[in-house]
C-alpha positions as CSV (number, residue, x, y, z in Angstrom):
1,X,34.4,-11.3,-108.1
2,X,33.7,-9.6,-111.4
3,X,31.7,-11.8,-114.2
4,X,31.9,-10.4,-118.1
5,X,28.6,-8.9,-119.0
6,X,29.2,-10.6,-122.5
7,X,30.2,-14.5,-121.5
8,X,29.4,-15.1,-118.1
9,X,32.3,-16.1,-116.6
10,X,33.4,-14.9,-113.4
11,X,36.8,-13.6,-112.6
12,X,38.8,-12.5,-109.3
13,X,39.7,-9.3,-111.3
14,X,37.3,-6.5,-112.6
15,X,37.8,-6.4,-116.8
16,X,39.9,-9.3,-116.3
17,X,41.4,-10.4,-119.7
18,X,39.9,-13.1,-121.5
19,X,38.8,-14.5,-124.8
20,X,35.0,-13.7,-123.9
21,X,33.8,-16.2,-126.6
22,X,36.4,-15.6,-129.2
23,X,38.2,-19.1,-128.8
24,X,36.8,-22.3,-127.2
25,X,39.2,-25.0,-126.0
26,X,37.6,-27.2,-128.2
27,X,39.3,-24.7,-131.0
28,X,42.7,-24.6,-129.3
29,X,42.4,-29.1,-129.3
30,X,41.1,-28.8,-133.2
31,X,43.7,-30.8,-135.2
32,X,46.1,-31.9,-132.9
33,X,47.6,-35.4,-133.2
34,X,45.8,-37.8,-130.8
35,X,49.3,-38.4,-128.6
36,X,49.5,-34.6,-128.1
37,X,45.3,-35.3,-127.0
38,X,46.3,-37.6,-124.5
39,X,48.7,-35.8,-122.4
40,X,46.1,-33.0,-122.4
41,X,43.7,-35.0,-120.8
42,X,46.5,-37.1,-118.8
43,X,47.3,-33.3,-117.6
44,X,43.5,-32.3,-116.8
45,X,42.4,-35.8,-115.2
46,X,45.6,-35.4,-113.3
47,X,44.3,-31.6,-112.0
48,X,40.7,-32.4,-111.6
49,X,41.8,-35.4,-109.9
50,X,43.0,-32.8,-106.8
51,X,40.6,-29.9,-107.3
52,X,37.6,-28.4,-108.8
53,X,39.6,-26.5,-111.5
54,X,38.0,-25.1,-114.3
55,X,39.2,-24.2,-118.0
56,X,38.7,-21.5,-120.1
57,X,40.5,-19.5,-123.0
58,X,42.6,-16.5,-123.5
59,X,43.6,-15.3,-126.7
60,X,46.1,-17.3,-127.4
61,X,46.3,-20.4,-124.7
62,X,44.1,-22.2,-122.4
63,X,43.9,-21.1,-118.9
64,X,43.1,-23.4,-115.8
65,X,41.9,-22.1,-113.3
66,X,40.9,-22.8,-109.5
67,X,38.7,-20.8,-107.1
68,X,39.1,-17.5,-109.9
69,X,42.6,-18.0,-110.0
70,X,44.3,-18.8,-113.3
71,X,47.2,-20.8,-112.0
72,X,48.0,-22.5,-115.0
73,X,48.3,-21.7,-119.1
74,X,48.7,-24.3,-121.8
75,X,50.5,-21.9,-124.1
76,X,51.3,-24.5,-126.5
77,X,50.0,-27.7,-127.7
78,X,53.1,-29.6,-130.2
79,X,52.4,-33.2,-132.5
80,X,54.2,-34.7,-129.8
81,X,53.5,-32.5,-126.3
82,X,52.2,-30.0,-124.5
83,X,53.3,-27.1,-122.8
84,X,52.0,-25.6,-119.6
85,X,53.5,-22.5,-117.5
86,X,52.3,-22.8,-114.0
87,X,52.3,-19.2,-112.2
88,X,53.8,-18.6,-109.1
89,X,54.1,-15.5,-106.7
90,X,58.3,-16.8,-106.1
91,X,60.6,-18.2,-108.4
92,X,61.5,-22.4,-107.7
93,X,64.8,-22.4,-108.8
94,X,66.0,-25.7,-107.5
95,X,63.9,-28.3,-109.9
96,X,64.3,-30.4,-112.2
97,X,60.8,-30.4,-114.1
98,X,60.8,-27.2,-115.6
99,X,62.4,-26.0,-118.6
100,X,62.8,-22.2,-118.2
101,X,61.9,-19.9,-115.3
102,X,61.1,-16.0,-114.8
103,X,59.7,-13.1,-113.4
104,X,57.6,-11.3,-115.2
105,X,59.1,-7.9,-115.7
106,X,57.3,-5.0,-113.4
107,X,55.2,-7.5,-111.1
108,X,55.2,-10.3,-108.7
109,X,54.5,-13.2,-110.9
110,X,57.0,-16.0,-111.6
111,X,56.6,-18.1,-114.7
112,X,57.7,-21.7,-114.7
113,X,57.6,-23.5,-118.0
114,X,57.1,-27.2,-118.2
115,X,57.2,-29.2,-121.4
116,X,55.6,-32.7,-120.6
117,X,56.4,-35.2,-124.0
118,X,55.6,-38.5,-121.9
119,X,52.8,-39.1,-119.1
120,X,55.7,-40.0,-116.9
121,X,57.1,-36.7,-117.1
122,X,53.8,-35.7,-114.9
123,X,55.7,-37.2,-111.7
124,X,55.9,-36.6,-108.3
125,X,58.0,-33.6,-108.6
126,X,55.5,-31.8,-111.1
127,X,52.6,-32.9,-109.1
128,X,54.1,-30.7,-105.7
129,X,54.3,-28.0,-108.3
130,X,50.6,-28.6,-109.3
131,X,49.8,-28.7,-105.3
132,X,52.2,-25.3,-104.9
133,X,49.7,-23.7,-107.7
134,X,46.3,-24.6,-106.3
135,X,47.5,-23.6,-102.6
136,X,48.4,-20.0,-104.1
137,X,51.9,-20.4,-103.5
């Protein structure tokens, strides 16, 4: 475990990128309709509901993390939904909840981007997905 000399926060990684103060999540939620609000929070309360998972910022999105593991980004918040990429160490390709899927050129890491528009779109399927990401998988 490594924690920034400058904002405290502890990561897996030594010099770990981060937004080290720069950008709160209560900056990244400034200004965004109240529907777009309440699929965050249907998200989080959905997450914290199965683990201690913890958020903090990056440059540009809003990380959730679980035991120092960011297994999560928000990456965008729309008027009308949100949209997460949930990290992986495989590639899923036999789903129907996520939009686009990846490898991250030159490393192990597998992107899976999920556009949620409706709180039923968090359903069973996404929710093995969520389990998948706080078991490591």
């Amino acid at each position: 475990m490594w924690t920034c000399p400058q904002c405290q926060q502890n990561f897996l990684k030594t010099n770990q990128s981060h937004a080290c103060n720069e950008k709160t999540v209560a900056d990244f939620l400034a200004g965004k309709s109240e529907y777009t609000l309440m699929l965050f929070e249907h998200f989080i309360n959905c997450l914290k509901s199965k683990a201690d998972v913890h958020l903090n910022t990056i440059k540009t999105m809003i990380s959730i993390e679980y035991e120092g593991r960011r297994i999560i980004y928000i990456s965008q918040l729309g008027k009308n939904f949100i949209h997460a990429v949930f990290i992986f160490k495989q590639l899923y390709p036999d789903n129907l909840c996520f939009i686009k899927t990846g490898q991250v050129p030159g490393s192990n890491q597998f992107n899976h981007h999920f556009r949620m528009y409706f709180k039923e779109d968090l359903n069973d399927e996404v929710e093995k997905f969520i389990n998948l990401a706080l078991e490591g998988a």
